[in-house]
C-alpha positions in Angstrom: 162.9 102.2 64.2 162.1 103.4 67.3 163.9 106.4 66.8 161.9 107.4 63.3 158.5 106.7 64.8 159.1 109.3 68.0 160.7 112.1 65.2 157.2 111.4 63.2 154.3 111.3 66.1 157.1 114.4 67.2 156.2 116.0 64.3 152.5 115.9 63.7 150.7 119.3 63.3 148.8 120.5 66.3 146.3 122.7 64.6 145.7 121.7 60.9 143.3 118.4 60.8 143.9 118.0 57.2 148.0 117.3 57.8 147.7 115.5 61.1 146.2 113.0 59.4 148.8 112.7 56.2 151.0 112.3 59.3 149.3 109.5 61.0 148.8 108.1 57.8 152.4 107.4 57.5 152.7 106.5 61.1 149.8 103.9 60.4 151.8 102.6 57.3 155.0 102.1 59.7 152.6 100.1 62.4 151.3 97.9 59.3 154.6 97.1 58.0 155.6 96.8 61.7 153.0 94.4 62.3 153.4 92.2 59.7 157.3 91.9 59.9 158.4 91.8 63.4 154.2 91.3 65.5 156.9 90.4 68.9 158.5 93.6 68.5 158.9 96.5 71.6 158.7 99.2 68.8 155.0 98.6 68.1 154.0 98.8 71.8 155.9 102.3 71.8 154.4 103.1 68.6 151.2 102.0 70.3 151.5 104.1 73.8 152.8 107.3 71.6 149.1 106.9 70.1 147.2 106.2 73.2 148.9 109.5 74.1 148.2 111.4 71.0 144.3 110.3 71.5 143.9 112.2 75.1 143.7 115.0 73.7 140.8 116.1 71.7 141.5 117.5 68.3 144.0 114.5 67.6 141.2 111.8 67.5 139.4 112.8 64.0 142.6 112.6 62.4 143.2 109.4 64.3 140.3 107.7 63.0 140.9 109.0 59.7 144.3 107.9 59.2 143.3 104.3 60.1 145.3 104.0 62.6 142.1 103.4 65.2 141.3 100.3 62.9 144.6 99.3 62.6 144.8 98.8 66.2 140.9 97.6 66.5 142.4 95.0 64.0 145.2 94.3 66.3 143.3 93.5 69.4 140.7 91.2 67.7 143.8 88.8 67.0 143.4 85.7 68.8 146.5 84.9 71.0 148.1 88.8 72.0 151.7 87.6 72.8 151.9 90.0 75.5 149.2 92.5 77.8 151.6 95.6 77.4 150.6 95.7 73.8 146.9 94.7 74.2 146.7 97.1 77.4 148.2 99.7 74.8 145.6 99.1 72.0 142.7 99.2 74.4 144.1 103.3 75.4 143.7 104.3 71.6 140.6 102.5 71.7 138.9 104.6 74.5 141.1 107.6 74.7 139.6 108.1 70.9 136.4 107.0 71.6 135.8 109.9 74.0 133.6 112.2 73.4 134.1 111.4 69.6 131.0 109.6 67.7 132.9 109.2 64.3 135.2 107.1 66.1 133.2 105.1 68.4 131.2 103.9 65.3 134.5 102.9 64.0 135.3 101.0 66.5 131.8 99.5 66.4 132.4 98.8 63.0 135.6 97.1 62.8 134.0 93.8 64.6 136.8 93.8 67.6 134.0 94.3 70.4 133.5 91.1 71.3 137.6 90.2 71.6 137.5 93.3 74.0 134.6 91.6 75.4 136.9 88.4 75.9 139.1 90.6 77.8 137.0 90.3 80.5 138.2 86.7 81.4 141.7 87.6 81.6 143.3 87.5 84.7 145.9 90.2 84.5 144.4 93.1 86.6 146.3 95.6 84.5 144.3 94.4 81.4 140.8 94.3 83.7 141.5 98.4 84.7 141.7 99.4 81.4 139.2 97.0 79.4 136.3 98.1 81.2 136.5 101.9 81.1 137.3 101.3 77.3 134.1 99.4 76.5 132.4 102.2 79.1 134.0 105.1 76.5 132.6 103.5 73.5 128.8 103.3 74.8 128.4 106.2 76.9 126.2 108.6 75.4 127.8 111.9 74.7 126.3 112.9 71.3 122.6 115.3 70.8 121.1 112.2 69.7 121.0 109.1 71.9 120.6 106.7 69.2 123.8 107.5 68.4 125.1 105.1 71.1 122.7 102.6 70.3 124.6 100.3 67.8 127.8 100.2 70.5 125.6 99.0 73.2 124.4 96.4 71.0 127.2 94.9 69.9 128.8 94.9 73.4 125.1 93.1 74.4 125.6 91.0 71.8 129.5 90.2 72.5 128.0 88.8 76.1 129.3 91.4 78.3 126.3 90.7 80.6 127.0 87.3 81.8 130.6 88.1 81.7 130.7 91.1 84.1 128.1 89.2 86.3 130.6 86.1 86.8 133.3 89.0 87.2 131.6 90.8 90.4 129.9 87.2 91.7 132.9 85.1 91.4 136.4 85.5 93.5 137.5 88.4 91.0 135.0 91.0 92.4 137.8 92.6 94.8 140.0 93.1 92.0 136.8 94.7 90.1 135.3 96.9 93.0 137.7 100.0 92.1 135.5 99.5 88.6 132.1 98.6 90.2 130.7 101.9 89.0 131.6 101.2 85.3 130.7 98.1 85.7 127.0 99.0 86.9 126.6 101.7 83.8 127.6 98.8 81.7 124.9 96.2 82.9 122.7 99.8 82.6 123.2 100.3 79.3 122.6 96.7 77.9 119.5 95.8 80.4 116.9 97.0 77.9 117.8 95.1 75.1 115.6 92.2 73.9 117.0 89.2 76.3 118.6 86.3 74.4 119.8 83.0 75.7 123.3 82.8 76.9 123.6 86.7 76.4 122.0 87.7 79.9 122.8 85.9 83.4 119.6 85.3 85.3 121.0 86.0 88.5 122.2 89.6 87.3 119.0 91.4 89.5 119.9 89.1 92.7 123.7 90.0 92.5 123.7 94.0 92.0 121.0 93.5 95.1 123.6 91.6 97.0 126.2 94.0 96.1 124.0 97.3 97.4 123.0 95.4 100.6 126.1 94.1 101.4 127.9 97.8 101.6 129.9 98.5 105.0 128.2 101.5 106.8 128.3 104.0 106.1 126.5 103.6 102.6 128.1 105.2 99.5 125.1 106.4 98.2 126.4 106.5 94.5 127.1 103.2 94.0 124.1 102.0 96.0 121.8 103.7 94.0 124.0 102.9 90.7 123.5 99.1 91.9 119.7 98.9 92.8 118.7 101.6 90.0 120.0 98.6 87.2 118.7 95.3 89.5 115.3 97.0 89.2 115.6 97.9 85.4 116.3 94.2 85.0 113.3 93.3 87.2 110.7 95.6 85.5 111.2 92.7 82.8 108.9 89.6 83.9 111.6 87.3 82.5 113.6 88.2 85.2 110.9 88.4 87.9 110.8 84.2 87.9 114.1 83.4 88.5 114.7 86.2 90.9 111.9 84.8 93.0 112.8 81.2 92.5 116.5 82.5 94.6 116.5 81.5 97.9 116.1 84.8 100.1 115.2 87.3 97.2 112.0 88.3 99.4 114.3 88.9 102.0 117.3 91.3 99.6 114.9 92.8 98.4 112.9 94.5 101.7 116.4 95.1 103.4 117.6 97.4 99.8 114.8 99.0 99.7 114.0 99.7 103.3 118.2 101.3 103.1 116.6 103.3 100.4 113.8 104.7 102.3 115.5 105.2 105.3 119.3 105.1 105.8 120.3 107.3 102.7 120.1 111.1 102.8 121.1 111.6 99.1 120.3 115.3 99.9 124.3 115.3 101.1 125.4 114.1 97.9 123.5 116.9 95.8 120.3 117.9 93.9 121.0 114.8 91.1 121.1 112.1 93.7 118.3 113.5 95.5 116.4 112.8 92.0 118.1 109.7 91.6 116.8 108.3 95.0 113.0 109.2 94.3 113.4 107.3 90.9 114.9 104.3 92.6 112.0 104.3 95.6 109.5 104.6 93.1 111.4 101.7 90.9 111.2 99.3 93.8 107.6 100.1 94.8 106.4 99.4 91.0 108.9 96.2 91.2 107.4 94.9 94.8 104.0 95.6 93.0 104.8 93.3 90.3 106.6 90.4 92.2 103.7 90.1 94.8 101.5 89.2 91.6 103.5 86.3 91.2 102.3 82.5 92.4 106.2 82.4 93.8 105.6 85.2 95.9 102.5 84.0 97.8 103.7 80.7 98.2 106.6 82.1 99.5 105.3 84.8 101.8 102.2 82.9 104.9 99.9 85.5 106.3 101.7 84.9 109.7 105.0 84.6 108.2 107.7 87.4 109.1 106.8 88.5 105.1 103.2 90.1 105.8 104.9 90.9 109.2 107.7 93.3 107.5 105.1 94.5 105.1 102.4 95.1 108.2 105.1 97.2 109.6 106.1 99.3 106.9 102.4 100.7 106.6 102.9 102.7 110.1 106.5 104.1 108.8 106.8 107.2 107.5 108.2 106.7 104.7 105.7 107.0 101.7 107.3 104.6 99.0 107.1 101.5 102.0 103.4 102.2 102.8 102.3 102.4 99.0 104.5 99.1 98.0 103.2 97.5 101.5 99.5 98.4 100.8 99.9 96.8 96.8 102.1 93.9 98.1 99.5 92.9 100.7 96.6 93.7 97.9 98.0 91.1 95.8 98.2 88.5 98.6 94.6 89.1 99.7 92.8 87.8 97.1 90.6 85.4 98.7 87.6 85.9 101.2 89.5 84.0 103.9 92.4 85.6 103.3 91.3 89.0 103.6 89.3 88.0 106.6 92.2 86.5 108.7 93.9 89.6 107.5 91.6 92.3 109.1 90.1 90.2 112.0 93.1 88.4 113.2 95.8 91.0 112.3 94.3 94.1 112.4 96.0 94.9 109.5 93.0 97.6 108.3 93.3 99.4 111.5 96.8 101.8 110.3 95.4 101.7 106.7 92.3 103.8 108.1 94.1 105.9 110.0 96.2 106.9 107.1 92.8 107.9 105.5 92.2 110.3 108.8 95.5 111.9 108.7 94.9 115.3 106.8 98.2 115.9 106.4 98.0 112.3 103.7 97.5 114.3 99.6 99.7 111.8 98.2 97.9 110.7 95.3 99.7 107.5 94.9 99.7 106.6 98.9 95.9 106.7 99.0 95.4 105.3 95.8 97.1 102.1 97.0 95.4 102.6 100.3 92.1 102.4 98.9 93.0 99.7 96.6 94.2 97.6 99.8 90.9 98.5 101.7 89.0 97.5 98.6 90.2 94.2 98.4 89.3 93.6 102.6 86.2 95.3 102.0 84.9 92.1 100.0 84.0 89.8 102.3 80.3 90.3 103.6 82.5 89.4 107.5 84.7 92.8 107.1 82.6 95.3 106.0 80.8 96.2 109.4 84.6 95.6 110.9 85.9 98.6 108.8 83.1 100.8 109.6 83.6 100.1 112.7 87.6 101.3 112.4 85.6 105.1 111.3 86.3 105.1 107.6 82.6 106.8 107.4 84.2 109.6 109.8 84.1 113.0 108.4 88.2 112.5 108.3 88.5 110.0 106.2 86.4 108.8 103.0 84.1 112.1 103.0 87.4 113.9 103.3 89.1 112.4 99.8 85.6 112.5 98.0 86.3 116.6 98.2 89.4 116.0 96.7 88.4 117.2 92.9 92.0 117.8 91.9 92.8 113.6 92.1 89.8 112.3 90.6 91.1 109.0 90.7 92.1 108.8 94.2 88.2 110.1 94.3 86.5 107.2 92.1 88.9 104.8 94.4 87.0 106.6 97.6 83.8 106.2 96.2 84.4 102.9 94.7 85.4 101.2 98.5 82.2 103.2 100.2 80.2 101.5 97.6 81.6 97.9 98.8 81.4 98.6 102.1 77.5 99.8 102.1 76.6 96.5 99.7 74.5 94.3 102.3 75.8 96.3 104.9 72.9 98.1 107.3 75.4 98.8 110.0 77.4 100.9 107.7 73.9 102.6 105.5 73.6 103.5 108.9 77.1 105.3 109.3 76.9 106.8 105.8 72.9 108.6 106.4 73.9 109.7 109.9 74.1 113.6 110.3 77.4 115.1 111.2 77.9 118.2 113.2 75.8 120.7 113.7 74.0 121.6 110.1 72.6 118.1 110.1 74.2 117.2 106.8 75.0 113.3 106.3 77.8 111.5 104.6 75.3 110.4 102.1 74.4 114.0 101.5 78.5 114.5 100.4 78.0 111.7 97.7 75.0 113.3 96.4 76.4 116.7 96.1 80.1 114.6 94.1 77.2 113.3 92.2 76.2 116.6 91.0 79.2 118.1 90.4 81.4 115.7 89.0 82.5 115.7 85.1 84.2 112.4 85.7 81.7 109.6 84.1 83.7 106.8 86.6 82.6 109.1 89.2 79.1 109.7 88.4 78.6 106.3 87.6 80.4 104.7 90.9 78.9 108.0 93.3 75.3 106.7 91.7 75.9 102.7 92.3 76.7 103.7 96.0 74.1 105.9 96.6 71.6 103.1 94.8 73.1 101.0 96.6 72.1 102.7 100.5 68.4 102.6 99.5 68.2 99.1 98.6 69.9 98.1 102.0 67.5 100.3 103.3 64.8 99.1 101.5 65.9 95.4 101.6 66.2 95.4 105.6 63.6 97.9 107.3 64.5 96.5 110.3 67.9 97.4 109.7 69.2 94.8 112.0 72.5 95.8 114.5 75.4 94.3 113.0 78.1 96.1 115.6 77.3 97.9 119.0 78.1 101.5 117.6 75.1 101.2 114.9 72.7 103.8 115.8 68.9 103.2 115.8 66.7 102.6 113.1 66.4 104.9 110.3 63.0 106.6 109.7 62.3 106.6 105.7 60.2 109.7 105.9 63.1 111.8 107.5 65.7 109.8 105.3 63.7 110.5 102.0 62.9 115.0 103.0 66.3 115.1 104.3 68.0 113.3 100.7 65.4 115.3 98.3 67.2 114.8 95.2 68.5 111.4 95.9 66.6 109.8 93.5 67.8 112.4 90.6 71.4 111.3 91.9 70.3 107.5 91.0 69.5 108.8 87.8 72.7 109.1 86.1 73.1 104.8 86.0 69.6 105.0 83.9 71.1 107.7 81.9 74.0 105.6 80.3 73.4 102.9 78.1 77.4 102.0 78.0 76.8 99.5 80.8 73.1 97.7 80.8 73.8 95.8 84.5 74.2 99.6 86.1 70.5 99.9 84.5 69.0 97.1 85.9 70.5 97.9 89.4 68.5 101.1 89.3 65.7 99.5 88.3 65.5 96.8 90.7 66.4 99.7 93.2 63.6 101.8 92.3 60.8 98.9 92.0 62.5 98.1 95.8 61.5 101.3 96.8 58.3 101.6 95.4 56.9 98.4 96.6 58.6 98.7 100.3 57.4 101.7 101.5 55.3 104.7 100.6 58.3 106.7 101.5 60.2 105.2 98.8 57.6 105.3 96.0 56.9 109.1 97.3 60.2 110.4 96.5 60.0 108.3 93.3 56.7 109.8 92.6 58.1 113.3 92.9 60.8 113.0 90.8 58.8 111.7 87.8 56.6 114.4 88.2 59.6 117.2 88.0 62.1 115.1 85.9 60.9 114.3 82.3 64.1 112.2 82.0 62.8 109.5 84.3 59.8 108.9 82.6 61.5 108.9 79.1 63.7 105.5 81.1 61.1 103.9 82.3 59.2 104.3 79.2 62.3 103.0 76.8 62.9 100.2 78.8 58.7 98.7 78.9 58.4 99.4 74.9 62.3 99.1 74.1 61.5 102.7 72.3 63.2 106.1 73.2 60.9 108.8 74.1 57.6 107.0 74.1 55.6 108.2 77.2 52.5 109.0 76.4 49.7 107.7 73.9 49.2 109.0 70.5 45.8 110.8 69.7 45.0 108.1 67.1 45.8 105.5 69.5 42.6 103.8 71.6 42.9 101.5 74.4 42.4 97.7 73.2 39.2 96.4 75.1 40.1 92.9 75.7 43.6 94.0 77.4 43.8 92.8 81.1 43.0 95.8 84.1 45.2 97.2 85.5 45.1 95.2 88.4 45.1 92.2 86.5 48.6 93.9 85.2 49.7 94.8 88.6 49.3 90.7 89.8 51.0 89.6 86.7 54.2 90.7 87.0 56.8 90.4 90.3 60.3 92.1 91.1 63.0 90.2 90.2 66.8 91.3 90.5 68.7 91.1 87.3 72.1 90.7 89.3 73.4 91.2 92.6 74.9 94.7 93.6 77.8 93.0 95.6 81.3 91.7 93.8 83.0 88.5 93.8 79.5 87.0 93.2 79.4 84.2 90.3 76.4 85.0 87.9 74.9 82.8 86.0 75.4 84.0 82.2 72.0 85.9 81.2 71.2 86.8 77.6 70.1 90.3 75.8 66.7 89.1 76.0 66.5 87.6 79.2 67.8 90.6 80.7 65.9 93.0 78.8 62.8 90.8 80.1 63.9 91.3 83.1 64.3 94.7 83.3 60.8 95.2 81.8 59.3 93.6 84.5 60.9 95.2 87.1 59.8 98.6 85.6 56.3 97.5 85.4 56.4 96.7 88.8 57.9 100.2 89.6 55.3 101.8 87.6 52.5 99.8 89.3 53.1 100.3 92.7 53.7 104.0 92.1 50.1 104.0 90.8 48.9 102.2 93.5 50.0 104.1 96.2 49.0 107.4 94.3 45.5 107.2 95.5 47.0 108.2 99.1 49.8 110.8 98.1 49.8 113.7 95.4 53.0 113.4 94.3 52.1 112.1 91.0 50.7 114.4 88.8 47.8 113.7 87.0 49.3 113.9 83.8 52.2 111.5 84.8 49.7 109.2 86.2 47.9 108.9 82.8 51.1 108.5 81.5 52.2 105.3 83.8 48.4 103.8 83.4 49.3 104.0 79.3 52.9 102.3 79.7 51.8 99.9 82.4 48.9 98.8 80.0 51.0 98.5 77.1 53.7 96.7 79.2 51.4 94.3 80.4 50.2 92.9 76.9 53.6 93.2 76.0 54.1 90.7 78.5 51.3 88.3 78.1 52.5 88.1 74.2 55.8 86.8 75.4 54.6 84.7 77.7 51.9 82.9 75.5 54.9 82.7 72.3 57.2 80.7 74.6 54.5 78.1 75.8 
């Protein structure tokens, strides 16, 4: 028999597909009879090697897989009980020899069912079966074709078929030395599968922890292949959050995974290994600084990781490094642990910690959009509590270097909002730093305040304008809140004069505009309004600037107007309007009403909930006020026009009875 099947396979056409296939036709008729007569005979395992050498090369494998003699021998490994591994180590060469490269025959093999018996193969314990199984099932799921859904249903079925749990006991148990010669097969294998939807008993939970293990526990020097190969899949499996749990709920996890990712940052030059590996390295950083982002978000991880724990020490210590990827998965790691006023406040007074985040901000050599990003995130956070924010003045985040340098960066406008956004916190309540912020700077005079202003101007970012005009709001109503402008720290400079403030900021108060402007957000309205009643009421100064702005600026008398008679564009009185003769003076008006804030300017503040109407109410009376005290302190200035004063005297009277009718329909 033996004889008849080598003159056949000896025989097959090398060039016409049609006839190698009649060939193998018979051939697979001779393995079926074969088969089914004599299974324990050495002429099907020759039979079977003859094939596994017919399939290396390519223009044998269609006719292969269209003889059926691929299925035949997918049917003969599925058989439960193989009398002997020379035949199944045999079967499992056709398998992947014809596989390769070859997408009619991989879906063959996919659909003859015999995946999960190759699967099975796994558990045997002859190491001749193990180096051949696993580059077979790696041949039938590698993507070779155009389209990489073609791969798809082969990687599912081998998902399916539990090749997951079953590599991970392979490489965890007392079989891994046997397996490391395969370990990067192995790794593409766990690759492919780790994206499919999880299902019990199909993936092990520990698979993250042990391709971690495996990366960290590489002799020096690092084979930077398999490292990245092994900590590019642990961190597919841990961008899924059912993986994050159990990973963090494994004794030393924290730990594996700063030592694999500080090797990444720092003891692999992938540049040696070529222009893909370089790529490769990047991804994995940036993989492990999304993956630290998400697992410091967890309960687990806080528990796990005290403020003066050798966690936040590691994490302190990677901000200084100079490795980017550590100091942006540092700053978000550390941002997710601060999330409480004490927290934060042990963090920057007892540890510093703000001190290399600032000077981060002053290096100009610092344009990476996603290091400051998480900078400023971090500083955002420590910037909350009222007991930091004089602290990180102090630590010259006002310096020209730092924030006024990244509010002129127009090219990352959300780095930008993120700059704007922490000088807002850290003015809120703040005098010491209003005072840092309205300081000139050099030799032209020009203030830090003045920068915001002119971003106010020329942004086309509505995050921007809004966030630039809460900020710049926000200084005056310090400043208007606290003329003393008591000393919080022994660097804040003297008091600042309102007349100079106000002639040096000219068009601050158009800046403050933009929140009255909007009507997307109706608490950034009332801010301005309490602002600008603040203003008015504190000091001529304030209700000066006001003054001149209504005069030149239609737009802020068309706000005030809309929000005392809740109508759009109604500033002035009709002709066949008259004034009503029992309506109170405008004195009388002036007493009735009081400022009121609608809502503190600072965050982290609980608010009691307030209502459209109660709000609106609100607002009305603060504008009233506004109006009032910019009519009484007209008689001593002539920055309000006589035309806009007429105008104020009409809305303030019709305010007023607005008022009283409210007033007298809720008694």
């Amino acid at each position: 028999m033996s004889g008849l099947i080598n003159q056949l396979l000896d025989e097959i056409p090398s060039n016409e597909e049609e006839q190698q296939t009649k060939a193998l036709q018979r051939v697979a008729d001779i393995a079926r009879d074969l088969w089914k007569t004599e299974p324990g005979s050495t002429d099907l395992d020759l039979l079977a090697q003859r094939v596994g050498d017919l399939a290396r090369e390519e223009s044998n494998r269609i006719p292969l897989g269209q003889s059926g003699l691929l299925e035949f021998f997918c049917s003969v490994v599925s058989t439960q009980g193989l009398p002997r591994a020379s035949l199944v180590v045999q079967c499992l060469r056709i398998i992947g020899n014809s596989s390769a490269d070859t997408d009619e025959n991989r879906a063959r093999v996919v659909a003859s069912g015999c995946l999960p018996a190759v699967v099975a193969l796994l558990k045997n314990d002859d190491d001749e079966v193990l180096a051949f199984v696993i580059p077979v099932l790696f041949n039938i799921c590698v993507d070779y074709a155009d389209e990489p859904s073609s791969s798809e249903p082969a990687q599912k079925a081998i998902y399916q078929a539990g090749i997951n749990p079953e590599l991970i006991s392979l490489i965890s148990g007392p079989r891994l030395e046997d397996a490391a010669p395969l370990l990067n097969y192995i790794c593409k294998l766990l690759g492919f599968v780790a994206t499919q939807e999880p299902e019990a008993n199909l993936v092990h939970p520990a698979t993250p922890f042990v391709l971690l293990s495996l990366a960290d526990n590489q002799p020096p020097p690092v084979d930077v292949k398999e490292f990245l190969g092994q900590t590019s899949v642990a961190l597919t499996y841990l961008s899924q959050e059912q993986f994050q749990q159990s990973f963090l709920e494994t004794p030393g996890s924290i730990k594996l995974i700063f030592q694999t990712f500080s090797t990444a940052c720092g003891d692999l030059d992938a540049s040696l290994e070529g222009p893909e590996d370089e790529a490769q390295l990047k991804q994995v950083q940036t993989a492990f600084t999304a993956t630290l982002a998400d697992l410091s978000a967890h309960a687990l991880f806080a528990s796990s990781c005290s403020l003066d724990g050798p966690e936040v020490a590691t994490l302190q210590g990677w901000i200084s490094t100079a490795h980017i990827p550590l100091q942006s998965a540092a700053c978000l790691a550390l941002g997710n642990l601060a999330r409480s006023d004490e927290k934060c406040v042990y963090l920057v007074q007892a540890r510093g910690i703000h001190k290399p985040l600032a000077a981060i901000l002053a290096d100009q050599s610092h344009v990476d959009a996603g290091l400051l990003h998480s900078v400023l995130g971090f500083l955002k956070n420590l910037a909350i509590p009222a007991a930091n924010k004089s602290v990180l003045g102090d630590a010259g985040l006002f310096e020209a270097e730092a924030l006024p340098r990244i509010w002129d960066l127009d090219a990352q406008t959300q780095v930008q909002f993120d700059a704007v956004s922490l000088a807002r916190l850290l003015l809120v309540g703040c005098p010491a730093n209003v005072h840092r912020i309205c300081s000139p700077v050099g030799d032209e005079g020009k203030s830090k305040l003045q920068s915001l202003i002119d971003l106010s101007a020329r942004s086309d970012q509505e995050p921007t304008q809004m966030e630039t005009a809460r900020a710049i709001t926000t200084v005056c109503r310090v400043l208007h809140s606290t003329p003393a402008a008591a000393k919080e720290s022994s660097s804040t400079p003297d008091i600042i004069d309102l007349d100079t403030f106000y002639a040096t900021h000219n068009t601050i108060v158009d800046a403050m505009l933009r929140l009255g402007q909007q009507s997307k957000y109706p608490i950034l309205r009332s801010e301005l309004l309490f602002a600008l009643a603040l203003m008015a009421r504190t000091a001529a100064a304030g209700a000066a600037a006001i003054s001149r702005t209504a005069s030149q600026q239609e737009k802020l008398l068309a706000f005030i107007a809309e929000v005392i008679t809740g109508e759009k564009s109604k500033t002035e009185q009709t002709s066949n309007e008259t004034e009503n003769p029992s309506a109170p003076s405008l004195e009388e008006i002036q007493n009735l009403v009081s400022l009121e804030p609608q809502a503190p300017i600072s965050s982290g503040t609980q608010q009691k909930p307030t209502t459209a109407t109660t709000t609106r109410n609100v607002d009305r009376e603060n504008a009233l006020v506004l109006v009032a005290e910019l009519l009484r302190q007209s008689s001593s200035s002539d920055a309000l026009s006589a035309d806009v004063k007429r105008r104020f005297e009409h809305l303030l009277r019709e305010g007023g009875e607005m008022v009283l009718r409210e007033r007298k329909s809720g008694e």
